[in-house]
C-alpha positions as CSV (number, residue, x, y, z in Angstrom):
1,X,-52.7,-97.0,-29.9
2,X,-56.3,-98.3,-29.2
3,X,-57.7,-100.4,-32.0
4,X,-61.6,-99.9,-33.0
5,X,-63.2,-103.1,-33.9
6,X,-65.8,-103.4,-35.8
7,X,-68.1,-104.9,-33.0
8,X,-67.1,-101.6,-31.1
9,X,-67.9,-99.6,-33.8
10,X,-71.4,-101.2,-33.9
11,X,-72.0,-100.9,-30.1
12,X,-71.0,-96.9,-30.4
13,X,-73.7,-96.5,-33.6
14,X,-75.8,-99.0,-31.9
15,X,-75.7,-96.5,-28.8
16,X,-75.7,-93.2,-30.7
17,X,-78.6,-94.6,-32.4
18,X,-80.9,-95.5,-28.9
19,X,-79.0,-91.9,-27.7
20,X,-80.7,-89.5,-30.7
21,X,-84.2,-92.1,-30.4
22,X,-87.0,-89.5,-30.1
23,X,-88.9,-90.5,-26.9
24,X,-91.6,-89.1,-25.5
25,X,-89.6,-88.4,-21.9
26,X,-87.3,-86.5,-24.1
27,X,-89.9,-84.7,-25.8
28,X,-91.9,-83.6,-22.5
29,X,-88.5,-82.4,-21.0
30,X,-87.6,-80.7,-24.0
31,X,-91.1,-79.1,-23.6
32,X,-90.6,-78.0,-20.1
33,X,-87.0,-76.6,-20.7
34,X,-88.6,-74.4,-23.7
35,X,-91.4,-73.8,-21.2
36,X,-88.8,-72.6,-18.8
37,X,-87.3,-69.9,-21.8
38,X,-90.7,-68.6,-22.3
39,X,-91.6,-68.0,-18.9
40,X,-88.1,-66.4,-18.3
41,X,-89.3,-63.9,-21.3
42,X,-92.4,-63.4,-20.3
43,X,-91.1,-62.3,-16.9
44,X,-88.6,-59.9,-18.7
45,X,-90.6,-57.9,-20.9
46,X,-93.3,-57.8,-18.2
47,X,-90.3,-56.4,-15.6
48,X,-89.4,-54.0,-18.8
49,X,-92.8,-52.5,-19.4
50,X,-93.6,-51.7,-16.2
51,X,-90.0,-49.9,-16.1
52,X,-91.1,-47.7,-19.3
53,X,-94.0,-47.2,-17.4
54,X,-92.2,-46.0,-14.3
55,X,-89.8,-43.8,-16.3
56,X,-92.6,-42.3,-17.7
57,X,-94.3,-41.8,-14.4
58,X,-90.8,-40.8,-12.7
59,X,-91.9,-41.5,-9.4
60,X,-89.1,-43.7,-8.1
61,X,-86.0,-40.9,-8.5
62,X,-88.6,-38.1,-7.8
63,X,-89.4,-40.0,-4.2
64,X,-85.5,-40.3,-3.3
65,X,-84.9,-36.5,-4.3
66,X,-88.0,-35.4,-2.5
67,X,-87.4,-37.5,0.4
68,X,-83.6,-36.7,0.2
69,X,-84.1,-33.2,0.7
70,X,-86.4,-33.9,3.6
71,X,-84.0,-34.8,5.3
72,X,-82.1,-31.3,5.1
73,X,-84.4,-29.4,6.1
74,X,-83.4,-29.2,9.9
75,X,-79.6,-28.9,8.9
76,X,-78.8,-25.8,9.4
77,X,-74.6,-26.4,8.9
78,X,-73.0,-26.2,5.7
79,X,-70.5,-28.5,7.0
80,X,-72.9,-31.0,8.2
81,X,-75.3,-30.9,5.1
82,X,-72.3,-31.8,3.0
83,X,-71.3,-34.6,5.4
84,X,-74.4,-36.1,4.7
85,X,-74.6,-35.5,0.9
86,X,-70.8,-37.2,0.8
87,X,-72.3,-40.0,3.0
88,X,-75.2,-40.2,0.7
89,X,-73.5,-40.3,-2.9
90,X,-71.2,-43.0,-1.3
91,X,-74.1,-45.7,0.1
92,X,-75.8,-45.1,-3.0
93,X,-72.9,-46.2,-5.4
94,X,-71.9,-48.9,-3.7
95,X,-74.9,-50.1,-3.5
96,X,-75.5,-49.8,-7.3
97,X,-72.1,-51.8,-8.1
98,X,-73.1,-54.4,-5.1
99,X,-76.6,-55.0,-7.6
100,X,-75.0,-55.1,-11.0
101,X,-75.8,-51.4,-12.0
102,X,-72.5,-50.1,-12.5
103,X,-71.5,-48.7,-15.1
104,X,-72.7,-45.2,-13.9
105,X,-72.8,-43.4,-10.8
106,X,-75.6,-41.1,-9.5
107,X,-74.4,-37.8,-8.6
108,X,-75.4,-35.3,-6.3
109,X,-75.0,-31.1,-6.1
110,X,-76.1,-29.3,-3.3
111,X,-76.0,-25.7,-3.3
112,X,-77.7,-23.1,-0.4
113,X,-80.3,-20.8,-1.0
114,X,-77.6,-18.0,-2.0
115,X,-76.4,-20.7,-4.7
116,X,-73.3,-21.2,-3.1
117,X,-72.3,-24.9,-4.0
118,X,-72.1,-27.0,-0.4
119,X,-71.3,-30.4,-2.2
120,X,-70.5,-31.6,-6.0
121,X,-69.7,-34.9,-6.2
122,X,-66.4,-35.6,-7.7
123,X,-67.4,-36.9,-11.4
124,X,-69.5,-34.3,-11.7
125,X,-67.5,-31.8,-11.8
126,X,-66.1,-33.1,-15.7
127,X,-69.8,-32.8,-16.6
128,X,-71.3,-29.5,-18.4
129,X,-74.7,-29.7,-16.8
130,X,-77.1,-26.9,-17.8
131,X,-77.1,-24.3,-14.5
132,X,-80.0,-25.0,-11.9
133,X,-83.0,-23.4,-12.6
134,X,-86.2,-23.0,-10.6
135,X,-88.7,-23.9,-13.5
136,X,-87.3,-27.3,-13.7
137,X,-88.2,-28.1,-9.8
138,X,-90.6,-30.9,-9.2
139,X,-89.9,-31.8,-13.5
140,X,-87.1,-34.6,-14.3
141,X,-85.2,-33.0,-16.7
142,X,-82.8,-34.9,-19.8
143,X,-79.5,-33.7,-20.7
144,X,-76.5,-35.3,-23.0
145,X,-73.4,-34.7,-22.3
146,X,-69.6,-36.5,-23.3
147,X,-72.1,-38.8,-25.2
148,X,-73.9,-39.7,-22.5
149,X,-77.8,-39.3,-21.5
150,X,-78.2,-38.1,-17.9
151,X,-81.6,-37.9,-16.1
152,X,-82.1,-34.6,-13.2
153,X,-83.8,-34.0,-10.5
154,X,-83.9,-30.9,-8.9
155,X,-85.3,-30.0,-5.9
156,X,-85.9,-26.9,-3.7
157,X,-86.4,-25.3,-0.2
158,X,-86.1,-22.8,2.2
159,X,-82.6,-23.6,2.6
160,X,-81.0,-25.8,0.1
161,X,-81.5,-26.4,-4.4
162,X,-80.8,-30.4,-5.0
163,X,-79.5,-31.8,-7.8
164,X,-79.8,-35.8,-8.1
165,X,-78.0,-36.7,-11.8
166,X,-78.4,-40.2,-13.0
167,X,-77.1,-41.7,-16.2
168,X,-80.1,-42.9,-18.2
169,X,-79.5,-46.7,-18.6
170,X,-80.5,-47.6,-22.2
171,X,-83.2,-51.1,-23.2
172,X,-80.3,-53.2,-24.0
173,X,-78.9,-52.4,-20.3
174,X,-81.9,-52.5,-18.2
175,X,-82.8,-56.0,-20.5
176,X,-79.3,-57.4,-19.7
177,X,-79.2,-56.9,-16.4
178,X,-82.8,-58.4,-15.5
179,X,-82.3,-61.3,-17.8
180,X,-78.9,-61.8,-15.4
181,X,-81.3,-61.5,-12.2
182,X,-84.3,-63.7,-13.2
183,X,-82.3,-66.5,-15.0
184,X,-80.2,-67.8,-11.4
185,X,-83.9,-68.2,-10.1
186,X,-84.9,-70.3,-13.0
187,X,-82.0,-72.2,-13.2
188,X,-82.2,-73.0,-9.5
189,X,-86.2,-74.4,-10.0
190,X,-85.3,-76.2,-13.5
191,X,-83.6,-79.1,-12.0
192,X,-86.9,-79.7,-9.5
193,X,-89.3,-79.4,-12.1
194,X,-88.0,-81.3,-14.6
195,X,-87.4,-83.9,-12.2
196,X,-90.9,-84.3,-10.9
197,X,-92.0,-84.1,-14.7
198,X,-89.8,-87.1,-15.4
199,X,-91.1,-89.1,-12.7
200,X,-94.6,-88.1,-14.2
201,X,-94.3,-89.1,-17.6
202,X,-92.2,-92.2,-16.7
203,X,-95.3,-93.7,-14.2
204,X,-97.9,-92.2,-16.9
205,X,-96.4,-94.2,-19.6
206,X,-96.0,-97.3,-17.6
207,X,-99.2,-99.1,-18.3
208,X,-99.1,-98.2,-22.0
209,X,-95.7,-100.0,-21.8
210,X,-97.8,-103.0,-20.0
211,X,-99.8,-102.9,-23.3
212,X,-96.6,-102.6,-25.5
213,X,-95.3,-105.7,-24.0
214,X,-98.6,-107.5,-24.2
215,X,-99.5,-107.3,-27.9
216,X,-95.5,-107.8,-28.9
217,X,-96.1,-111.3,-26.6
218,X,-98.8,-112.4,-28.9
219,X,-97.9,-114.7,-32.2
220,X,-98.3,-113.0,-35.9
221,X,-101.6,-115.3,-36.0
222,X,-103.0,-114.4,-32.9
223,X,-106.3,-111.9,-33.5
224,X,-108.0,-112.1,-30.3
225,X,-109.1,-109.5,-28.5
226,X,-106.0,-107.9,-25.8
227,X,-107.7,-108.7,-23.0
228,X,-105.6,-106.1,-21.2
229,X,-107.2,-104.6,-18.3
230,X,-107.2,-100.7,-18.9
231,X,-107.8,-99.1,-15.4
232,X,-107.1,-95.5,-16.5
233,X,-109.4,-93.7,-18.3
234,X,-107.2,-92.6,-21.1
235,X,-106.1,-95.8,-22.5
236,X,-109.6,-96.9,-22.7
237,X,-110.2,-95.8,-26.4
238,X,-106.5,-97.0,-27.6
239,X,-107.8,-100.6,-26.2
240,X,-110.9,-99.9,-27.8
241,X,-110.0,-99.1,-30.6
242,X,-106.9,-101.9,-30.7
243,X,-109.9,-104.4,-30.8
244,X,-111.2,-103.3,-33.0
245,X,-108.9,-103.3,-35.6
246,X,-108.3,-107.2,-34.6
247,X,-111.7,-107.9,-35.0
248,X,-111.6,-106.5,-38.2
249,X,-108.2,-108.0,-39.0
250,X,-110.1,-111.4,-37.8
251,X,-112.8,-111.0,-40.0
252,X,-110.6,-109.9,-43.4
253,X,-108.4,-113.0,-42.6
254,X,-111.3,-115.1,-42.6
255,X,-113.2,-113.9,-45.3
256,X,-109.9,-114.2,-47.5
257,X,-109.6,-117.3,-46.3
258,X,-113.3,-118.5,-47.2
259,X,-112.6,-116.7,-50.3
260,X,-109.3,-118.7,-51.4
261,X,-111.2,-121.9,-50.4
262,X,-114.0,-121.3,-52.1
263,X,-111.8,-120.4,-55.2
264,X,-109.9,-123.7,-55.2
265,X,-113.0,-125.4,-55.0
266,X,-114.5,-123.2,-58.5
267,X,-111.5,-123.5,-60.2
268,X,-110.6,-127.1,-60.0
269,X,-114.0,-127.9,-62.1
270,X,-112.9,-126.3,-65.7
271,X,-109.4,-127.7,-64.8
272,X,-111.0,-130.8,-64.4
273,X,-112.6,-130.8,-67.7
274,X,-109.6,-128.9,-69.3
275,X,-108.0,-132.7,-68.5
276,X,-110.6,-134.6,-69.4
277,X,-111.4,-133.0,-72.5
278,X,-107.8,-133.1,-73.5
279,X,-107.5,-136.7,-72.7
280,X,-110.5,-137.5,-74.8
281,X,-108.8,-135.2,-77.9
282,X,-105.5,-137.5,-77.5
283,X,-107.6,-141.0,-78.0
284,X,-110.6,-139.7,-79.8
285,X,-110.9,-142.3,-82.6
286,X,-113.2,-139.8,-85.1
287,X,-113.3,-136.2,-86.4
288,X,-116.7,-135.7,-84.4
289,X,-115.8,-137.2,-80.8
290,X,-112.6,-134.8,-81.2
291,X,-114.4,-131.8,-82.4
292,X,-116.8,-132.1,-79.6
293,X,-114.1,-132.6,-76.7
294,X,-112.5,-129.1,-78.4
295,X,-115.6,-127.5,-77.6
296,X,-116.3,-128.5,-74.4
297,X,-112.2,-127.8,-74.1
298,X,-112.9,-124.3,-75.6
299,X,-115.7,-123.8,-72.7
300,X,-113.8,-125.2,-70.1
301,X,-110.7,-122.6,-70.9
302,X,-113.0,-120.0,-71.3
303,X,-114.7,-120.3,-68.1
304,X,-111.2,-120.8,-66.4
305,X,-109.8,-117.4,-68.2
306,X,-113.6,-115.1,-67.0
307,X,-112.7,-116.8,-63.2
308,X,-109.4,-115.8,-63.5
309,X,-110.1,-112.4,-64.3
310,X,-112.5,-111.5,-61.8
311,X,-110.9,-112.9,-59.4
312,X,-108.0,-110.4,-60.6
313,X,-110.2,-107.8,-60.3
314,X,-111.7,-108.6,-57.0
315,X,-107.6,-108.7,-55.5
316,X,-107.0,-105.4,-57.4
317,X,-110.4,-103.8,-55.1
318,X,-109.2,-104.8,-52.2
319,X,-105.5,-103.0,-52.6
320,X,-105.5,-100.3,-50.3
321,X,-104.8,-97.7,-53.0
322,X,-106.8,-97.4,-56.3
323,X,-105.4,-95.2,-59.7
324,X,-106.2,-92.0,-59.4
325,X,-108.7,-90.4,-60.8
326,X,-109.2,-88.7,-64.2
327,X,-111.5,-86.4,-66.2
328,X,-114.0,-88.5,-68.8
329,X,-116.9,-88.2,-70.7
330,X,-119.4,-90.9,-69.1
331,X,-122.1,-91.1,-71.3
332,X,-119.8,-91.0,-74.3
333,X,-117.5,-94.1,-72.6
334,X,-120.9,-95.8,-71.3
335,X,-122.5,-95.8,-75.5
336,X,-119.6,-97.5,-76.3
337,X,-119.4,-100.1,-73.8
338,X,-123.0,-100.7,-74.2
339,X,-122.2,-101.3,-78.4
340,X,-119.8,-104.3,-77.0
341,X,-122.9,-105.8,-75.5
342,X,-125.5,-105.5,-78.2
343,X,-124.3,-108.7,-80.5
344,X,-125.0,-111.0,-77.9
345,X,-128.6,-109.3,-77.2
346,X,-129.2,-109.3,-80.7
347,X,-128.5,-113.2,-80.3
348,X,-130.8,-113.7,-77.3
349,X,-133.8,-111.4,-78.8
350,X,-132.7,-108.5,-75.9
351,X,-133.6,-104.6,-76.7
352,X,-130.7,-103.1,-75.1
353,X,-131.3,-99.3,-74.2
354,X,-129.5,-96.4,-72.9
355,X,-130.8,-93.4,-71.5
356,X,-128.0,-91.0,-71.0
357,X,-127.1,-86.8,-71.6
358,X,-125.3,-86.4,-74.7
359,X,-122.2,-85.6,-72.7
360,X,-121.2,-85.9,-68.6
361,X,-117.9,-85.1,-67.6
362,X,-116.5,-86.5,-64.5
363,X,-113.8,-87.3,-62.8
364,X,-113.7,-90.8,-61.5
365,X,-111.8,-94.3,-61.1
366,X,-112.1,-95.7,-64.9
367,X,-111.0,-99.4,-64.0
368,X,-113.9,-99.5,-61.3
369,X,-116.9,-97.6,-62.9
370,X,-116.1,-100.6,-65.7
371,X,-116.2,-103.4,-63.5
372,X,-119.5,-101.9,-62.5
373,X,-120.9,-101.5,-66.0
374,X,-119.3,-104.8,-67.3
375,X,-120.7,-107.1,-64.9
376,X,-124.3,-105.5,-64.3
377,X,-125.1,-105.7,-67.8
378,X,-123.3,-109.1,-68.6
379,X,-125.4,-110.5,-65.9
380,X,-128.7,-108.1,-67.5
381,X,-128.1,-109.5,-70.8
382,X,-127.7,-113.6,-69.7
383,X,-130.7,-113.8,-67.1
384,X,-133.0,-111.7,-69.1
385,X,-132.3,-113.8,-71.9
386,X,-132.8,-117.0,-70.0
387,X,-135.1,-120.0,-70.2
388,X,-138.3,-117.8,-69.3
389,X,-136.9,-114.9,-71.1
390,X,-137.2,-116.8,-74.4
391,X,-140.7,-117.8,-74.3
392,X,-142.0,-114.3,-74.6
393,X,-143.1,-113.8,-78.0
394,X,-141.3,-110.1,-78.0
395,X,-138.0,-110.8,-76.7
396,X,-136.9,-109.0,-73.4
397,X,-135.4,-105.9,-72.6
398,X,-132.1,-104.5,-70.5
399,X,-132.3,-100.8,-69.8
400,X,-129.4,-98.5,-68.8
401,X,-129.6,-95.1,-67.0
402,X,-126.9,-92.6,-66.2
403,X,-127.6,-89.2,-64.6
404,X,-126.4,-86.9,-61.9
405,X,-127.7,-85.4,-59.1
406,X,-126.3,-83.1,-57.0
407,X,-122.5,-84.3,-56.4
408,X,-123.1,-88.1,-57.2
409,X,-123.4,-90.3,-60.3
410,X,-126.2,-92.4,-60.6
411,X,-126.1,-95.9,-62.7
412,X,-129.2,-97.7,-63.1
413,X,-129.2,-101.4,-65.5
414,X,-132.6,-103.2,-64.9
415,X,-133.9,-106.1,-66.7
416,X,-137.6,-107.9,-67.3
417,X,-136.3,-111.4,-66.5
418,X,-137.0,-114.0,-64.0
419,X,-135.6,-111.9,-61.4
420,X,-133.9,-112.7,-57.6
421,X,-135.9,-115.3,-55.4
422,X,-136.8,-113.4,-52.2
423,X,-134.7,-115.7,-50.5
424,X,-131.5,-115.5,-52.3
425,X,-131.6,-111.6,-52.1
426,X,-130.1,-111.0,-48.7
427,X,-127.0,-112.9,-50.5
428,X,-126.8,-111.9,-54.2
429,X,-123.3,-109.7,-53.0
430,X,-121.7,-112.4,-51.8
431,X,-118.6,-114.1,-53.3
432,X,-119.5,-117.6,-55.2
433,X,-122.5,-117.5,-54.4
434,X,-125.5,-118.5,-57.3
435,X,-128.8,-118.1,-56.9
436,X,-130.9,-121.5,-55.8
437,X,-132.5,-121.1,-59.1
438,X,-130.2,-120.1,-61.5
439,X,-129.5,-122.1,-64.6
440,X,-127.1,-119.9,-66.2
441,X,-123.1,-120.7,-65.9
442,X,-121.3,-118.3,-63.9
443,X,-119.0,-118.1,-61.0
444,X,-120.6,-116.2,-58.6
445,X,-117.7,-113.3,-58.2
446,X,-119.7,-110.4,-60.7
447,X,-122.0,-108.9,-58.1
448,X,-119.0,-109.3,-55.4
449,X,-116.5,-107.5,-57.9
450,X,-119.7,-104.6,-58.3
451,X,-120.0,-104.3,-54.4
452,X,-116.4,-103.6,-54.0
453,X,-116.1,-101.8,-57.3
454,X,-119.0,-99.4,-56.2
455,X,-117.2,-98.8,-52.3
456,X,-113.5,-98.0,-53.9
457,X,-115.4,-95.1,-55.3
458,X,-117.2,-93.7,-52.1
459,X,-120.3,-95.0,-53.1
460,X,-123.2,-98.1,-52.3
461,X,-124.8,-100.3,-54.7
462,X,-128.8,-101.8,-53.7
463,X,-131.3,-103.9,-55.4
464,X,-134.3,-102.8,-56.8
465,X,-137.3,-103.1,-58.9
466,X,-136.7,-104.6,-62.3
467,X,-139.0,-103.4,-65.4
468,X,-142.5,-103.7,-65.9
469,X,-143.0,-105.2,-62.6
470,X,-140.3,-108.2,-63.7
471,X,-136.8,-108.8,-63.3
472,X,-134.8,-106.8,-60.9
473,X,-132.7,-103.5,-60.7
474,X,-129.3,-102.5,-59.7
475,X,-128.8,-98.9,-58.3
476,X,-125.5,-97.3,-57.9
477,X,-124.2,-94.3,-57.0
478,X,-121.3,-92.9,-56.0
479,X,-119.8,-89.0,-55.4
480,X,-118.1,-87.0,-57.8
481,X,-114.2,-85.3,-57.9
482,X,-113.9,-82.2,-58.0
């Protein structure tokens, strides 16, 4: 009794498995072979159609009466005429059993010009056959008889009335017996054909298996181009395109990586003074030394936590998938995100406005469109109020717009403050970075976190004129769902 290991076992599902792979040779040839069935039915209901059209026409069984009786003419002997007819009904049989026509014979009655019968073949004579009649010559008649459909001929001359009775072969029959002729034919090319297909695909898909085994060569850190030679035409664009996608693999890597350098380097400042501070709580010898290292602890933590989050947010932009989207009322949502915002105006002598419809439905991504508005009008709100901000006598001024047009939202927040230095503009979306000028605390991440905020939605973000000639603007827009 043969034992099955368990290493056998995994061999057999190991080669079942690589057996049942789809492959692309297995596909073609699968192809072909189906190729091969519809060809083979083309063929047979093109052979059948023009066989309606010919038993419409009659002009096949017409020919062989008319020609058949021809050749009687210059017999003159009943004897001989009905050595031929005998002669004749036998050739013809066996020749219709030597092509597959059987079952069925044709069958033949000649009778002379008195209508004395000179031949009758032998099955006919259990047939009732209506009586010849001169009206039907020239005209293939149809008669049923011991449940079969017979089609006649009949013919006439000087000396002799023909009768040429054939049993009408049905659709199926006629359908069987040509799809038993073509298919040999087919079968006999198949092997050739798929053969010289094989050989085909196999040296087509050669050099993509050159490029297979040159990118699986390569190390999980290695982005270079493939530097693989593509001679033919069609793999061109997969190089191409390959490339591409490692250049832009390159870059992300890169950019992440500048991105978790640069926030090391931001983060390890508050923790800093988060130690520090705490130290100087532990020893601090007075109420007032300790209450002031709590404060600078509480700003410390605080700036930690708002880094934390936006970089939070930043990671949750660059996920390849995003919430879906869902129906709001944006002016309604945008009036009440604004009222967050107004304490701290009020505190920095800021007029905060809005000018919004009374109601715009939408369907969009909530978490982004409030990323947007969060950072553009925390950054609004702390510049306008800044250092230059405060010496005008009337305060300054952060003004919000909202409207549609067409199939995209537009957000506008613009402020009267010092503005962007010319030279720090080309810049002002990058991550961590701060304008030369700036005096504010921040980390540099809330115009990055608007940027990829406004692409997850489809749309572009751009800087603009501020108010009153001052300050600057921030434009988005982005499309609509439907």
């Amino acid at each position: 009794m043969t034992t099955v290991t368990p290493q056998r076992t995994e061999l057999l599902r190991a080669a079942w498995a690589r057996l049942t792979e789809p492959t692309v040779v297995r596909r073609t040839l699968v192809s072909v072979l189906l190729a091969f069935v519809l060809v083979w039915a083309v063929l047979l209901a093109y052979i059948f159609i023009t066989y309606k059209q010919t038993i419409t026409n009659e002009p096949s069984m017409k020919k062989f009466g008319d020609a058949l009786l021809m050749s009687l003419q210059d017999i003159a002997d009943p004897t001989h005429a009905a050595a031929v007819m005998a002669s004749t009904d036998k050739w013809t049989n066996i020749r219709r059993r030597q092509i597959g026509l059987a079952p069925g014979s044709w069958l033949y009655e000649l009778n002379d010009a008195s209508g004395q019968p000179i031949f009758i073949s032998p099955d006919l004579r259990a047939l009732t056959l209506p009586p010849f009649a001169l009206e039907s010559v020239g005209v293939i008649t149809e008669a049923r008889t011991v449940g079969t459909m017979y089609r006649i001929y009949t013919g006439d001359s000087a000396r002799w009335h023909l009768r040429v009775i054939e049993p009408k072969r049905t659709d199926a029959a006629f359908l069987a017996y040509n799809a038993r002729f073509i298919l040999p034919y087919l079968l006999l090319s198949a092997p050739f054909v798929l053969l010289s297909v094989w050989l085909s695909v196999r040296n087509g898909l050669w050099p993509l298996q050159q490029l297979a085994a040159r990118i699986a060569e390569r190390s999980t850190d290695d982005l270079k181009p493939v530097g693989f030679d593509a001679r033919h035409r069609e793999l061109k664009p997969l190089e191409q395109s390959l490339d591409h996608l490692f250049n832009q693999l390159r870059i992300k890597v890169e950019r992440e990586r500048s991105f978790v350098q640069d926030a090391a380097h931001e983060i390890r400042t508050p923790l800093a003074v988060i130690t520090a501070q705490a130290h100087v709580m532990a020893r601090a010898n007075s109420e007032s030394e300790r209450t002031q290292a709590q404060a600078h602890l509480e700003q410390a933590i605080e700036r930690a936590s708002h880094l934390a989050h936006q970089l939070l947010d930043l990671a949750a932009f660059d996920e390849a998938q995003r919430p879906v989207p869902r129906e709001i009322d944006v002016a309604h949502w945008l009036r009440a995100a604004l009222a967050q915002a107004v304490p701290r105006a009020m505190e920095k002598r800021i007029e905060l406005s809005l000018d919004a419809p009374e109601t715009l439905l939408a369907r969009l991504d909530l978490m982004a469109l409030e990323s947007i508005v969060h950072n553009l009008v925390d950054n609004a709100v702390r510049y306008a109020g800044g250092a230059e901000g405060r010496k005008k006598l009337r305060g300054s001024a952060v003004a919000v717009a909202l409207r549609i047009d067409g199939d995209r939202l537009h957000l506008t927040v613009r402020d009267d403050g010092p503005g962007i230095a010319l030279i720090d503009q080309p810049r002002v979306f990058e991550r961590f970075h701060r304008g030369s000028g700036s005096t504010e605390r921040g980390s540099g991440l809330g115009l990055a976190i608007v940027l990829q905020a406004a692409r997850s939605l489809g749309g572009e973000v751009r800087l603009g004129e501020g108010l009153e000639g001052r300050g600057v603007g921030f434009y988005v827009n982005f499309p609509l769902h439907d």
